[in-house]
MDTraj code that builds the backbone (N, CA, C; nanometers):
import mdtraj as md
import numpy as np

residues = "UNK UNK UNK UNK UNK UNK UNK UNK UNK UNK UNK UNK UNK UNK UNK UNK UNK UNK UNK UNK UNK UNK UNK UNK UNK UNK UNK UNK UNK UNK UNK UNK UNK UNK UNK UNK UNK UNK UNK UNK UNK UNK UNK UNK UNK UNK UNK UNK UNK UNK UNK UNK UNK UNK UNK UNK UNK UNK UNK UNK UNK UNK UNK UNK UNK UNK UNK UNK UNK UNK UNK UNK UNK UNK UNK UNK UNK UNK UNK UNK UNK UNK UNK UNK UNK UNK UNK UNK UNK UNK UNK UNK UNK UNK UNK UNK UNK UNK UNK UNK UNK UNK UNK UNK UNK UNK UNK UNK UNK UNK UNK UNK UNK".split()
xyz = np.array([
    [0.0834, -0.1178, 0.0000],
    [0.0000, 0.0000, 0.0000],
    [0.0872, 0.1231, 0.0000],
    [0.0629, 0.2313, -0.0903],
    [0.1423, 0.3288, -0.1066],
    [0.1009, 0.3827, -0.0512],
    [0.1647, 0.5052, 0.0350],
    [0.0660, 0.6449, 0.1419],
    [0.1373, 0.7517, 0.0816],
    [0.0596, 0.8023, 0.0465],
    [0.0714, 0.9678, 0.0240],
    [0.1574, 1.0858, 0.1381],
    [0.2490, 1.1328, 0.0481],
    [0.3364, 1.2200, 0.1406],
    [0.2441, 1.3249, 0.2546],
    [0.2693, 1.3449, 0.3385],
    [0.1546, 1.4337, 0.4658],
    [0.2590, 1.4770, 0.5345],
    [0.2219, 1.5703, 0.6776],
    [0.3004, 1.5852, 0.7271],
    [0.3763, 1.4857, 0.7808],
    [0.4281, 1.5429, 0.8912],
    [0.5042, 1.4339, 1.0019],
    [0.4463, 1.3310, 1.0464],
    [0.3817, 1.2029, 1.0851],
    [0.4095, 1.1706, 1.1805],
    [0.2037, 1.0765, 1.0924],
    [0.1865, 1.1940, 1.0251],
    [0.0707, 1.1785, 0.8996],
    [0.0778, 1.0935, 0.8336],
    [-0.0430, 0.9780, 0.7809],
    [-0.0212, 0.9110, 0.6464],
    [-0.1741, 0.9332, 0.5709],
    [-0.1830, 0.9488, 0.4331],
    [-0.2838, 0.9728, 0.3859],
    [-0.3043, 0.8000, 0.2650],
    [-0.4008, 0.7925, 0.2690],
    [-0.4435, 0.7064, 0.2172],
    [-0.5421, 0.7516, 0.0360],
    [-0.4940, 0.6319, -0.0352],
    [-0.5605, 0.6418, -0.1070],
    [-0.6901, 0.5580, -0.1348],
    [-0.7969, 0.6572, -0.1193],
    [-0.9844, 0.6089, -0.1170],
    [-0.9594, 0.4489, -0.1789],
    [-0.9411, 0.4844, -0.3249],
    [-0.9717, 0.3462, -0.3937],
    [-0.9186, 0.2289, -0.3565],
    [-0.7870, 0.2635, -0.2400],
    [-0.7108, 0.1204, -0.1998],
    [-0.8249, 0.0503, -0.0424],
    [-0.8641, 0.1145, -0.0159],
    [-0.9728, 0.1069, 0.0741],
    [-1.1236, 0.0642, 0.0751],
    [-1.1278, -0.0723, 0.1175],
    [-1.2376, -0.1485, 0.1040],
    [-1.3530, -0.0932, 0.1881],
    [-1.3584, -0.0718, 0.3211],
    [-1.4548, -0.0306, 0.4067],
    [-1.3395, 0.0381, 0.5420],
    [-1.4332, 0.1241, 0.6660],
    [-1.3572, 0.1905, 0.7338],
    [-1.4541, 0.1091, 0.8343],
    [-1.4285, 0.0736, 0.9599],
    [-1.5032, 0.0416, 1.0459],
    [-1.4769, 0.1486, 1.2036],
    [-1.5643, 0.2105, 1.2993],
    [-1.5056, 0.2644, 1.3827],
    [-1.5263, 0.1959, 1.5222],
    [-1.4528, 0.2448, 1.5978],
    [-1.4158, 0.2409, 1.7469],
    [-1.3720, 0.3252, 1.8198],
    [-1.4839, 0.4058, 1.9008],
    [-1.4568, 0.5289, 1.9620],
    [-1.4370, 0.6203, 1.8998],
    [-1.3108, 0.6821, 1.9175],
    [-1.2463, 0.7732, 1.7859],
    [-1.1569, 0.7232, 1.7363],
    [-1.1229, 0.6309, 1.6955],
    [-1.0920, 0.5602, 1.6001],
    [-1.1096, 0.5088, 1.5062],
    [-1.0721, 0.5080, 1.3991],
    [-1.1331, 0.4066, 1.2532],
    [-0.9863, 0.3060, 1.2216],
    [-1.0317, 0.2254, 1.1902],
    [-0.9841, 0.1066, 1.1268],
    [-1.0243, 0.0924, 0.9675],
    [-0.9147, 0.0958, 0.8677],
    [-0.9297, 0.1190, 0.7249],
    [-0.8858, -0.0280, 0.7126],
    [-0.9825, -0.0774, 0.6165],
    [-0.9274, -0.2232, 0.5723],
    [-0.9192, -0.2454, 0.4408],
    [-0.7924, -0.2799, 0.3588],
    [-0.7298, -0.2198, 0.2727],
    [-0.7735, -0.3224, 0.1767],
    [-0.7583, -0.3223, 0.0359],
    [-0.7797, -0.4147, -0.0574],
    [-0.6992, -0.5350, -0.0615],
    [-0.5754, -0.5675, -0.0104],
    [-0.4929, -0.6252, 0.0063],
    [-0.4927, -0.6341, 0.1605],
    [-0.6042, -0.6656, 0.2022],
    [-0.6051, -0.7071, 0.3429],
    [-0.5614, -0.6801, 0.4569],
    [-0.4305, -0.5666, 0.4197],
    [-0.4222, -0.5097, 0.5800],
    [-0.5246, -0.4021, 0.6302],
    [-0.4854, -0.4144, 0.7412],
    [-0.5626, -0.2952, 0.8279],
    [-0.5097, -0.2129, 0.8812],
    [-0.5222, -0.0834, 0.8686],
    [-0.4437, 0.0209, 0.9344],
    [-0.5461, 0.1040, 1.0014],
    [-0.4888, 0.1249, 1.1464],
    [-0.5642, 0.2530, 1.2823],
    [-0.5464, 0.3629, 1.2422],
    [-0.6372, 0.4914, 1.2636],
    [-0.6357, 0.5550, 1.2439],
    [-0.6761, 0.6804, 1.3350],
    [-0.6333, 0.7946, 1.3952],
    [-0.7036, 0.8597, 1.5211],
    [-0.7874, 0.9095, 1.4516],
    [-0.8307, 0.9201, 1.3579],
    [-0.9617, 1.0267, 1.2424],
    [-1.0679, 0.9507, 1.2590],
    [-1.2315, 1.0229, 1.2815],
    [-1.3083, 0.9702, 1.3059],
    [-1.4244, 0.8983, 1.1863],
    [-1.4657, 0.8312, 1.1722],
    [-1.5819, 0.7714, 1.0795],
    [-1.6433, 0.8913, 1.0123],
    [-1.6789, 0.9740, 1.1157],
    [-1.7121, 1.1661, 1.0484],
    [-1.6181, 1.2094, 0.9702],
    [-1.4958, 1.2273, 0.9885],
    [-1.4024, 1.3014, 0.9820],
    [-1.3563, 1.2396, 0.7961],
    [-1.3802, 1.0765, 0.7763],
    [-1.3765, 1.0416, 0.7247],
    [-1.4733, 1.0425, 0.6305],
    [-1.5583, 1.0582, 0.5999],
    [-1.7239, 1.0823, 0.5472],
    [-1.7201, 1.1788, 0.5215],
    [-1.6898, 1.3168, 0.5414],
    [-1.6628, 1.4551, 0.5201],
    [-1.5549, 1.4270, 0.3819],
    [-1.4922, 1.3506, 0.4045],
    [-1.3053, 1.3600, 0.2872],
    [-1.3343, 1.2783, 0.2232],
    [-1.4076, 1.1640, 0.2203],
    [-1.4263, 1.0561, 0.1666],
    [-1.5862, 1.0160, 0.0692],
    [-1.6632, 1.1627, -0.0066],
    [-1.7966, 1.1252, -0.0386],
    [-1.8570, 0.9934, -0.0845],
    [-1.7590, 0.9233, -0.1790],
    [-1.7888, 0.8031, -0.2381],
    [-1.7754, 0.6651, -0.1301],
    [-1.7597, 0.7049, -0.0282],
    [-1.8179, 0.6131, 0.0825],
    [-1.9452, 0.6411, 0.1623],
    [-2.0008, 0.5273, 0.1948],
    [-2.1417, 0.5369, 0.2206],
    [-2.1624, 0.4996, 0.3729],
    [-2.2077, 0.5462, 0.4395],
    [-2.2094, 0.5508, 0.6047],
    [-2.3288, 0.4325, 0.6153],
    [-2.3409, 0.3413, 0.6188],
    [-2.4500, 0.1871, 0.6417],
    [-2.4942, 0.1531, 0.7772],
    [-2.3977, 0.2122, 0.8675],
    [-2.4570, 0.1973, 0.9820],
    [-2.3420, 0.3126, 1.0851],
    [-2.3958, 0.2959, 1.2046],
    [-2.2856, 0.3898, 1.3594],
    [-2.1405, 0.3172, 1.2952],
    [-2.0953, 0.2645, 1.2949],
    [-1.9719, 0.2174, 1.3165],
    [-1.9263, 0.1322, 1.1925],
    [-1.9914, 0.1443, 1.0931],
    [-1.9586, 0.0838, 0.9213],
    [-1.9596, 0.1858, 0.8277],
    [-1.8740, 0.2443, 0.7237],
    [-1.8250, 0.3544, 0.5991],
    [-1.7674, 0.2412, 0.5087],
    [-1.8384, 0.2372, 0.4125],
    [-1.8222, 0.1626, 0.3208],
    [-1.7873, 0.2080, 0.1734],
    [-1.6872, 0.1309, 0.0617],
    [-1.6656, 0.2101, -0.0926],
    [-1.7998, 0.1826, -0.1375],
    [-1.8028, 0.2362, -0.1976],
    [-1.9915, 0.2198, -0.2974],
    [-1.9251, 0.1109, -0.3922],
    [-1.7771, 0.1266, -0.4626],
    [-1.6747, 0.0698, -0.5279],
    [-1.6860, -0.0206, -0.5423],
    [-1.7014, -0.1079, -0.4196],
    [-1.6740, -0.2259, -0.3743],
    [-1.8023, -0.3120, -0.3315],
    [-1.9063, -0.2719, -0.3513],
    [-2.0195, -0.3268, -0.2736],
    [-2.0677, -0.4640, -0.3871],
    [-2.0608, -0.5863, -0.3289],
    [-2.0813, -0.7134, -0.4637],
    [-2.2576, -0.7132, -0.4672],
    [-2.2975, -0.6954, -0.3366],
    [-2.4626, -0.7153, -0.3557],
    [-2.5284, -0.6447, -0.2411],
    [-2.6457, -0.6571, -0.2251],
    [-2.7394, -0.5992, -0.1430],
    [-2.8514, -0.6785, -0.1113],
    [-2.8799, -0.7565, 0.0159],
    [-2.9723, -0.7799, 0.0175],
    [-3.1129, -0.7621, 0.0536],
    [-3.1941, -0.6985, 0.0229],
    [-3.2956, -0.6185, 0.1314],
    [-3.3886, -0.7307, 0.2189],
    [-3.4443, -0.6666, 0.3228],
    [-3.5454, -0.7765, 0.3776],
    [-3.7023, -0.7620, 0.3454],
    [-3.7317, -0.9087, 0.3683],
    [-3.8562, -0.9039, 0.2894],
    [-3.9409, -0.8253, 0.3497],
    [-3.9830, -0.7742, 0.5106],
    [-4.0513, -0.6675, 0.5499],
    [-3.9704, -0.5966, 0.6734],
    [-4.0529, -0.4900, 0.7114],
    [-4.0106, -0.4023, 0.7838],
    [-3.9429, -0.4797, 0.9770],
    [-3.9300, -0.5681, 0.9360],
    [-3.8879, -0.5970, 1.1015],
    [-3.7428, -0.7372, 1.0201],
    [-3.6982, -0.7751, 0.9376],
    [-3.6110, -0.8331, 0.8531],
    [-3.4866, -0.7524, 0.8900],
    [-3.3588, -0.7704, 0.8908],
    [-3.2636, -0.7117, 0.8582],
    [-3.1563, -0.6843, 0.7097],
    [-3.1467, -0.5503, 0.6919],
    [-3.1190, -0.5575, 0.5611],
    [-2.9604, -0.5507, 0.5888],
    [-2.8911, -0.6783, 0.4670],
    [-2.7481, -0.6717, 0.4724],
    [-2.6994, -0.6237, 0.3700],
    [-2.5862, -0.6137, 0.3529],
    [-2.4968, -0.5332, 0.2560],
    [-2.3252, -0.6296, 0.2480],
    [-2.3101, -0.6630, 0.1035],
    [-2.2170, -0.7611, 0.0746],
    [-2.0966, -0.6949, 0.0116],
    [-1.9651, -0.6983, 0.0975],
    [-1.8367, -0.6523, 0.0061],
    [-1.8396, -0.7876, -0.1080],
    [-1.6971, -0.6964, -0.2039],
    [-1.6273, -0.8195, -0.2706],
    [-1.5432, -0.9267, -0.2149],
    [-1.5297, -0.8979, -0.0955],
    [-1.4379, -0.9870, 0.0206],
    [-1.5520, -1.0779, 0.0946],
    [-1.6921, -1.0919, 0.0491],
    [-1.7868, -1.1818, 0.0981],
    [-1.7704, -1.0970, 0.2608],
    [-1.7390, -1.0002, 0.2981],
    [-1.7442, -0.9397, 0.4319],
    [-1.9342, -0.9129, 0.4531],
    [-1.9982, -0.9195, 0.5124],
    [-2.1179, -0.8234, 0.5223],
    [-2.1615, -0.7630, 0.6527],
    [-2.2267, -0.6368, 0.6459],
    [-2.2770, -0.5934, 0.7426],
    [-2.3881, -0.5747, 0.7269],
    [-2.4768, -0.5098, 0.8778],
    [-2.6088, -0.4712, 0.8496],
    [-2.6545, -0.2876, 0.7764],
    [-2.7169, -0.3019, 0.7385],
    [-2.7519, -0.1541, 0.7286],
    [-2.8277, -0.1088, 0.8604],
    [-2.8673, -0.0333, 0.9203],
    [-2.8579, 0.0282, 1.0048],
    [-3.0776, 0.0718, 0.9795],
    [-3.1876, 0.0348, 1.0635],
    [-3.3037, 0.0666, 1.0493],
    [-3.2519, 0.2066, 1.0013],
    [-3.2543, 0.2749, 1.0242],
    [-3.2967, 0.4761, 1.0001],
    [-3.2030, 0.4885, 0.8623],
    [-3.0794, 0.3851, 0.8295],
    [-3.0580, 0.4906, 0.6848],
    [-3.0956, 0.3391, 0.5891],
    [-3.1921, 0.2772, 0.6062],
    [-3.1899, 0.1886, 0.5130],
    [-3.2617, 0.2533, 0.3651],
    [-3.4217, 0.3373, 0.4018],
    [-3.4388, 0.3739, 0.2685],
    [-3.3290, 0.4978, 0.1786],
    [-3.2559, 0.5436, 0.2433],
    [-3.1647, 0.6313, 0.1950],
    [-3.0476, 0.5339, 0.1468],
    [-3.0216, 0.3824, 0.2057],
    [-2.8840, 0.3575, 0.1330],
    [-2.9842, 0.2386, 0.0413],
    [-3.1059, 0.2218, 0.0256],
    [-3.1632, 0.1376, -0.0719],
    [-3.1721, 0.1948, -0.1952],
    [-3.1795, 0.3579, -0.1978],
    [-3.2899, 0.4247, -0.2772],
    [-3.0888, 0.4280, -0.3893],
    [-2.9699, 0.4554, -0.2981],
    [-2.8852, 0.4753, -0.3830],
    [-2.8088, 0.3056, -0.4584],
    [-2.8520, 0.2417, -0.3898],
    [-2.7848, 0.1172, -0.4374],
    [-2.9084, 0.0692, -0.5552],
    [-3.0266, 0.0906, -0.5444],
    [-3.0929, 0.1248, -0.6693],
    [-3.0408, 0.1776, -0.8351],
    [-3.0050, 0.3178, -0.7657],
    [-2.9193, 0.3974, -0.8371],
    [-2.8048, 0.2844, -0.9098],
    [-2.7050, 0.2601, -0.8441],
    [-2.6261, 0.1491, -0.9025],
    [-2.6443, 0.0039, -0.9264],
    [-2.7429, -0.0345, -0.9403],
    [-2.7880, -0.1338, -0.9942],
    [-2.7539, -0.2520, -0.9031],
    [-2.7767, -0.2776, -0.8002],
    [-2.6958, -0.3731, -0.7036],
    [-2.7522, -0.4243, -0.6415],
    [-2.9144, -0.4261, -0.6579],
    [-3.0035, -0.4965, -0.5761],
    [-2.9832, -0.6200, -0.5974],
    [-3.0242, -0.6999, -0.5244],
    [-3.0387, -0.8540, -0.5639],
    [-3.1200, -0.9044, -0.5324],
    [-3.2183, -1.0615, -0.5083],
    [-3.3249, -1.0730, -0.4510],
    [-3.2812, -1.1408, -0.3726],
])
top = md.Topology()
chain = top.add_chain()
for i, resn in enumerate(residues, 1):
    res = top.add_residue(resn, chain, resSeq=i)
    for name in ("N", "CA", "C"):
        top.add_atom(name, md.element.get_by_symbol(name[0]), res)
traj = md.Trajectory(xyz[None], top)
């Protein structure tokens, strides 16, 4: 993984090498296409602000839109809706942003049944 020159002590990352960000506290954890993981003191916010083409799925999941292999929605309102990397990783979407991250994975064609 290459990092971008920053200040001191700084490493900047490049978006596209970055599969999903997961957080902890104030911390995020970037998990890289090539499988490492690197800590980070920058927050899931902080990251979402710099990072538009990631999609916030739940409190503590920032995901590439990039990278997303499928979507599965649930069949009614009490179901949980998941969300599939290309690494077969999945998480949940989160009740309150599900019609907002359905209405865009629409958009990209990624529904599945």
């Amino acid at each position: 993984m290459k990092r971008l020159p920053g200040k001191r002590g700084e490493h900047h990352y490049d978006p596209q090498q970055v599969l999903y960000l997961t957080g902890h506290i104030n911390y995020s954890f970037l998990h890289l296409l090539n499988g490492e993981v690197v800590m980070s003191c920058r927050t899931l916010k902080w990251f979402e602000d710099q990072w538009p083409q990631f999609l916030r799925v739940h409190k503590k999941v920032l995901i590439n839109q990039t990278y997303i292999a499928s979507c599965k929605p649930a069949g009614n309102s009490t179901d949980t809706n998941y969300i599939t990397m290309i690494n077969d990783t999945s998480f949940e979407i989160a009740r309150r942003r599900v019609p907002g991250v359905l209405n865009l994975l629409a958009q990209l064609e990624l529904m599945s049944a």
